[in-house]
N, C-alpha and C positions, 0 to 999 in steps of 0.2 A: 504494500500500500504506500501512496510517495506519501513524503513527509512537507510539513503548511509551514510557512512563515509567517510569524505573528504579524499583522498586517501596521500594527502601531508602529513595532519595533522596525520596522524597514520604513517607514516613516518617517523618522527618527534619525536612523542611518543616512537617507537620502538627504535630508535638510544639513544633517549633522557634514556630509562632504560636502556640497556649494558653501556652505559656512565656513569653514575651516579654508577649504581652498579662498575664500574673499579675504580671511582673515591675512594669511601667510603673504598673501600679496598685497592689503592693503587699501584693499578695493570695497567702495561701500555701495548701498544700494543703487544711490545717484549715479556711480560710475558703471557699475554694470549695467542699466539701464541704457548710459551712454553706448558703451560696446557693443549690446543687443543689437543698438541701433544700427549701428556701422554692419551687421551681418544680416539687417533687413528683419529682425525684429521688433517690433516695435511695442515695449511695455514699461509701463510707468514706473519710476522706483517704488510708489506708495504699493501696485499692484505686484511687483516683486519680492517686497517685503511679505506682505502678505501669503501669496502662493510658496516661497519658502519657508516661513515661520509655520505654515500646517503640513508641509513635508507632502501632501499629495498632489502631485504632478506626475505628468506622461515623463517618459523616460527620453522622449526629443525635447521636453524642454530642458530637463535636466543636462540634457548633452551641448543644448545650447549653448547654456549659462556656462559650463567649461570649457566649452571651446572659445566660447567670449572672455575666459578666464586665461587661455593660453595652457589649461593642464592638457599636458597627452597623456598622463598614466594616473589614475585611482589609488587608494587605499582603502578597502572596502571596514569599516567599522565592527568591530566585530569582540567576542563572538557572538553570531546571529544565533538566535534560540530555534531551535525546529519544532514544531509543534507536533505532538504523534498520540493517534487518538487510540493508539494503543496501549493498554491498561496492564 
């Protein structure tokens, strides 16, 4: 039977990387916003904050936002809990 990922906790993880990655660079909502733009983007800082502070987004925006960040390589947050509804 495959095993679930808590759906919070990857939640969590995904805000928890465009975070970290804006942090290390430097880079705040205004500026990402900016960058978004330059790759045909187009989303408010207010609306940024937002969609990442609840960590649920599509995984093309997610890719967005780092390729607007300049990451090529991940660190995935970890460790992810597996959910297994076996007892």
């Amino acid at each position: 039977m495959p095993h679930e990922f808590d759906t919070e906790e990857l939640k969590i993880a995904a805000r928890t990387i465009i975070r970290r990655t804006m942090a290390v660079q430097g880079v705040d909502f205004v500026m990402l916003s900016q960058r978004l733009r330059l790759l045909g983007q187009d989303e408010s800082n207010k609306n940024l904050s937002n969609r990442i502070n609840r960590g649920c987004f599509s995984a093309t925006f997610m890719l967005h936002c780092l390729s607007a960040l300049g990451t090529t390589c991940i660190e995935i947050p970890g460790p992810l809990t597996v959910v297994s509804d076996e007892a």
